[in-house]
PLY file of the C-alpha trace (Angstrom):
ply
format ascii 1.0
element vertex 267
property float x
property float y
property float z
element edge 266
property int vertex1
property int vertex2
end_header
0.00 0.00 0.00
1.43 3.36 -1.07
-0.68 4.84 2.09
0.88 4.85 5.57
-1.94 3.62 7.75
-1.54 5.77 10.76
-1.06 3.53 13.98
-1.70 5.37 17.33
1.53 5.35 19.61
3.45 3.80 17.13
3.58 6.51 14.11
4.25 10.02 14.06
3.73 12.60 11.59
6.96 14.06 11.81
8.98 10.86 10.33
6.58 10.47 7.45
8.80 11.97 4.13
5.89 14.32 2.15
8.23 14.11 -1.06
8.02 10.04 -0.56
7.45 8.52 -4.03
7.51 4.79 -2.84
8.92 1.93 -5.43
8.83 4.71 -8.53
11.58 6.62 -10.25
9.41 9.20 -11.07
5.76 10.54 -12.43
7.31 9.15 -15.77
7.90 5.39 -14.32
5.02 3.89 -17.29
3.89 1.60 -13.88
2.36 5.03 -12.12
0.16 5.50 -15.22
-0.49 1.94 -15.31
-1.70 1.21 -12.10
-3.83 4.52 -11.26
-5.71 3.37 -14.59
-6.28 0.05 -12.95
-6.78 1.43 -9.52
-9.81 3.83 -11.35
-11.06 1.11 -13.85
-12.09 -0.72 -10.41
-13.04 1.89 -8.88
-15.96 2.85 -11.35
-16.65 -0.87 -12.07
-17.22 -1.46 -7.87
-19.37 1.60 -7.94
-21.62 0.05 -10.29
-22.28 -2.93 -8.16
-22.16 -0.41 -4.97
-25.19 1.27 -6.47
-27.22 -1.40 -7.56
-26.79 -3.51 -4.23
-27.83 -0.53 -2.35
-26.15 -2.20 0.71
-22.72 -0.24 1.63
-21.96 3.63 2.66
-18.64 4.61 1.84
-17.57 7.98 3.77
-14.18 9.61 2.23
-12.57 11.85 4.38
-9.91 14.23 2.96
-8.11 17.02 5.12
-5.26 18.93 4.31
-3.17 21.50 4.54
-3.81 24.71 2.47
-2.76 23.65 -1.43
-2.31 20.18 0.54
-4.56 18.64 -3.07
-7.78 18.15 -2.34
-9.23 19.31 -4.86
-7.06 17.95 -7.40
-7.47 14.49 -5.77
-11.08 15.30 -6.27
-10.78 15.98 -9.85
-8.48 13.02 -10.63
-9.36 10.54 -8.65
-13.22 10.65 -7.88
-14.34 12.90 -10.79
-14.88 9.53 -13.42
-17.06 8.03 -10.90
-21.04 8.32 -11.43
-21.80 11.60 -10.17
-25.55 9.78 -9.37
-24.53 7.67 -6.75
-20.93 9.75 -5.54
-21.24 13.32 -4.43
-18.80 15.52 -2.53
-19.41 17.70 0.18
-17.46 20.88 1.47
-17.31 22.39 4.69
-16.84 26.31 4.92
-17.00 28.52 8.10
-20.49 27.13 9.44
-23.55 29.88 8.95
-25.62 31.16 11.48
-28.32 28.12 11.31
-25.59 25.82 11.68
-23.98 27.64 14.74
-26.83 27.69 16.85
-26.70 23.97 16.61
-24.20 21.40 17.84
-21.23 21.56 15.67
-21.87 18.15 14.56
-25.12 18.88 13.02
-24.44 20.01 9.56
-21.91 17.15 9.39
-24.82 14.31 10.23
-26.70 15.41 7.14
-24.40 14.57 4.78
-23.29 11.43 5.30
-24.02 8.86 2.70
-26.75 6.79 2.42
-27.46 3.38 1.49
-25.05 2.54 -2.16
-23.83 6.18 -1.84
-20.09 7.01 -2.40
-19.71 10.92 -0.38
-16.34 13.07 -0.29
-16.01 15.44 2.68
-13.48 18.13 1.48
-12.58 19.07 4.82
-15.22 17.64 7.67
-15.93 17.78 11.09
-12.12 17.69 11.64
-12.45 21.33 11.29
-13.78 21.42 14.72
-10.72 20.38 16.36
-8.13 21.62 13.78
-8.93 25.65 12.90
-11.06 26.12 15.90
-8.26 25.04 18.09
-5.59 26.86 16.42
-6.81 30.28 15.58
-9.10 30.13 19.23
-12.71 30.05 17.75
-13.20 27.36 20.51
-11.85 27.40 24.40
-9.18 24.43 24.88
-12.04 22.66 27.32
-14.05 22.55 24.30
-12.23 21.08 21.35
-10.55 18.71 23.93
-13.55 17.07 24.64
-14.43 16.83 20.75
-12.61 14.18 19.87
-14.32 11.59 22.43
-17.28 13.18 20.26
-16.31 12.24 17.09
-14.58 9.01 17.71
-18.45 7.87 19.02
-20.13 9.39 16.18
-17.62 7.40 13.40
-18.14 4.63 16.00
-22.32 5.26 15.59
-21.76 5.50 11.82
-19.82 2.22 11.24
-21.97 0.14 13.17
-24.66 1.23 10.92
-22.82 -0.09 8.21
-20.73 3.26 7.14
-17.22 2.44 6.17
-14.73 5.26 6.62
-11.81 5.49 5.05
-10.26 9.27 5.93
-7.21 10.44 4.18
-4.30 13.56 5.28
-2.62 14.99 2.57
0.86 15.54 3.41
3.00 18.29 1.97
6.21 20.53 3.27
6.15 23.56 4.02
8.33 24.21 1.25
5.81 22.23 -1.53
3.21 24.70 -0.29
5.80 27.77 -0.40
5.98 26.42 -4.22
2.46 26.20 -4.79
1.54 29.48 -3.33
3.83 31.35 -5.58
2.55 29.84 -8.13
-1.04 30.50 -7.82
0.20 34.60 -7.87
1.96 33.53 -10.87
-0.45 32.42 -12.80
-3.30 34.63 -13.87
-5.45 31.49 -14.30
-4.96 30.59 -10.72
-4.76 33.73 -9.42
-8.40 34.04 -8.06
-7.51 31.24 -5.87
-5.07 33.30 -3.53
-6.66 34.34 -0.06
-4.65 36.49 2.33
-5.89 34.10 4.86
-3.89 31.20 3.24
-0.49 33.52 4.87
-1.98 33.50 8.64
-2.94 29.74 8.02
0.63 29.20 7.24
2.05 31.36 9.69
1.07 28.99 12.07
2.62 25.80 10.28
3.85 24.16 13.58
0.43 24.89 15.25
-1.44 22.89 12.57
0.70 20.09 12.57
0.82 19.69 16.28
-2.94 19.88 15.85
-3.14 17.26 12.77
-0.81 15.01 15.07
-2.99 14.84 17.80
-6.22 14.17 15.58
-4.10 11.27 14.10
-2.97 9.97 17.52
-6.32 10.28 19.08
-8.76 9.68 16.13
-7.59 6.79 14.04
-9.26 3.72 15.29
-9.44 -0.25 13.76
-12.44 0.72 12.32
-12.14 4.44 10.80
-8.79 4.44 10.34
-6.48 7.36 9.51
-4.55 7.41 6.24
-1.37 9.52 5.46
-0.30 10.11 1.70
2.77 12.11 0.97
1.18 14.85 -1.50
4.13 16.81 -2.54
4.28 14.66 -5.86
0.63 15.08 -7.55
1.29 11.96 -9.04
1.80 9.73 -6.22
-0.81 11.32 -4.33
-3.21 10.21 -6.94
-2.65 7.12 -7.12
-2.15 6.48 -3.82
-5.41 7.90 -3.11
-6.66 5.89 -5.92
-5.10 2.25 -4.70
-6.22 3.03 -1.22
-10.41 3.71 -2.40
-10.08 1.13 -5.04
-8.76 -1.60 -2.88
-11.42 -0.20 0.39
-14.04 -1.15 -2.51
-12.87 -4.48 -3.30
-12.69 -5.23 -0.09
-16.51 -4.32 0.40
-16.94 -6.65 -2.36
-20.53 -5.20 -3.77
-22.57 -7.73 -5.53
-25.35 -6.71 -8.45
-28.43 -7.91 -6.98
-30.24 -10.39 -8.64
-33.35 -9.35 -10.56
-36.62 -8.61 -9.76
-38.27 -10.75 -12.83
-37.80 -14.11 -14.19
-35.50 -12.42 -17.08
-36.03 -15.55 -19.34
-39.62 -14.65 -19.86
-39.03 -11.25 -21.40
-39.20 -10.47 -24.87
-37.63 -7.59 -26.04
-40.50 -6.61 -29.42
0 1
1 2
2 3
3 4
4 5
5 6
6 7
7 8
8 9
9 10
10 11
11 12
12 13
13 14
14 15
15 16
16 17
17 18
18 19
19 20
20 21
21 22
22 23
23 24
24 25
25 26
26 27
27 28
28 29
29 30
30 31
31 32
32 33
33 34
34 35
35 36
36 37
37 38
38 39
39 40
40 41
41 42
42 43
43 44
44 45
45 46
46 47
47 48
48 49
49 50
50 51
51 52
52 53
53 54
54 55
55 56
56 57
57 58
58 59
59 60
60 61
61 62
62 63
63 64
64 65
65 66
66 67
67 68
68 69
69 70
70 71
71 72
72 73
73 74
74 75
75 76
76 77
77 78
78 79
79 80
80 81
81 82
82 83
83 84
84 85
85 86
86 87
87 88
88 89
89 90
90 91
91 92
92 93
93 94
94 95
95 96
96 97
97 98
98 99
99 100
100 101
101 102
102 103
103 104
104 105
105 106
106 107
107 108
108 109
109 110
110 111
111 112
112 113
113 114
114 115
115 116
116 117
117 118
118 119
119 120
120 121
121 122
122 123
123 124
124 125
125 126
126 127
127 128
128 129
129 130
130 131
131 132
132 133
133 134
134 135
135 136
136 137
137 138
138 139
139 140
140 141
141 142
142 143
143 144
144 145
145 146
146 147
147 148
148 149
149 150
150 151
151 152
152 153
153 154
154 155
155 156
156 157
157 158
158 159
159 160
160 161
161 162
162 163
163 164
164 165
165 166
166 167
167 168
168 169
169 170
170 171
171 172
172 173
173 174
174 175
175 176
176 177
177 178
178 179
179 180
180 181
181 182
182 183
183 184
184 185
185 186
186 187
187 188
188 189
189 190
190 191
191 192
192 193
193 194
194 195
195 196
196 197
197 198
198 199
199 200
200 201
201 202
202 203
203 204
204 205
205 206
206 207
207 208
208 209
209 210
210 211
211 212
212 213
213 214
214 215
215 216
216 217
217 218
218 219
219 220
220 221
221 222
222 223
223 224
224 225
225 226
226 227
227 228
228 229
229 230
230 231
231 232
232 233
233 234
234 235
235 236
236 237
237 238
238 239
239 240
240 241
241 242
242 243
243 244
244 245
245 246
246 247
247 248
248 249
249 250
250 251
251 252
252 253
253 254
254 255
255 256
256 257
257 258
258 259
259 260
260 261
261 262
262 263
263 264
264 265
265 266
């Protein structure tokens, strides 16, 4: 697996290598291209099946840094699958319904339903990640969060929700590079936020935050998953390898139909 599958107490953020490219020599190695055709060939055939056996609920989890990929892995990776039974789902600053109401409220709502495939672009993670490290919540309060969210993943999977929650992980210096670039490029220039600069001004805040989400939040049954993300092309396909193998192992089945099929003529 091109994934590190975070282990509580025994990994550590810090001594996972961002730039990490795994057994390939590069983006031009012909087995990347390859395999992430493979890896989404399955993934759209497994869908299918996922769909019509109306069984499963796949939750994807993807958090990030700022320029960390998301949206590119979105794009890549998830954007050939059948936008009728996948959707994705992005969490901005919560709005003033969703503020006079438990922070997990909004989050509830969108979680997928029976042969549903849903992307959270950013998730209830937020709660312990920006409103611990710019202060939008009192330490007493996003401590206590993540007993919260380990029961409600807990709630979800024994309902028959797998999770399967991914961290994009780049350097500090990838998202230097990435930054410039977006003022570089007229294209991408609409993209730039002054608030990406305070976000990164407190790089070793967010990373002691991410490593305590990982430490305390990745359980046997919604575990965490770290891909290195400074190389868009392993970060795809890892991504891709880790959904299309969570799939297989899920192991939908088209369900057998309704009619005696022999008896039908087609006129």
């Amino acid at each position: 697996m091109l994934a590190h599958r975070f282990v509580p107490g025994k990994s550590r953020l810090a001594r996972l290598d961002p730039a990490d490219t795994g057994p390939f020599s590069g983006r031009d190695d012909p087995r990347v291209k390859r395999r992430l055709e493979r890896a989404i060939e399955t993934m759209v055939e497994l869908q299918q099946r996922l769909v019509g056996e109306a069984r499963h609920r796949l939750l994807i989890v993807l958090q990030a840094m700022d320029t960390g990929g998301k949206d590119g892995v979105i794009r890549r990776v998830i954007g050939p699958l059948d936008s009728r039974g996948c959707r994705v789902e992005s969490f901005k600053a919560p709005n003033d319904d969703e503020r006079s109401r438990d922070y997990l409220w909004r989050v509830h709502q969108r979680v997928p339903k029976s042969g549903e495939i849903v992307v959270f672009n950013r998730s209830h993670y937020e709660d312990v990640l920006v409103a611990r490290v710019l202060g939008l919540a009192p330490p007493a309060a996003w401590k206590r969060r993540f007993e919260h969210i380990a029961a409600f993943e807990q709630m979800l999977h024994d309902e028959g929700t797998t999770l399967v929650k991914i961290f994009l992980h780049i350097s500090k210096d990838e998202q230097k590079e990435r930054l410039e670039a977006r003022l570089r490029d007229p294209a991408k220039r609409w993209k730039f936020d002054e608030a990406d600069l305070e976000m990164r001004a407190r790089w070793s805040d967010f990373q002691a935050a991410y490593e305590d989400v990982l430490q305390k939040t990745s359980r046997p049954d919604a575990p965490w998953f770290v891909v290195p993300a400074d190389r868009k092309w392993f970060r795809d396909l890892a991504v891709a390898e880790l959904i299309a193998g969570t799939m297989k192992r899920l192991d939908p089945r088209y369900p057998e139909p309704r009619l005696d099929l022999t008896r039908v003529r087609v006129r």
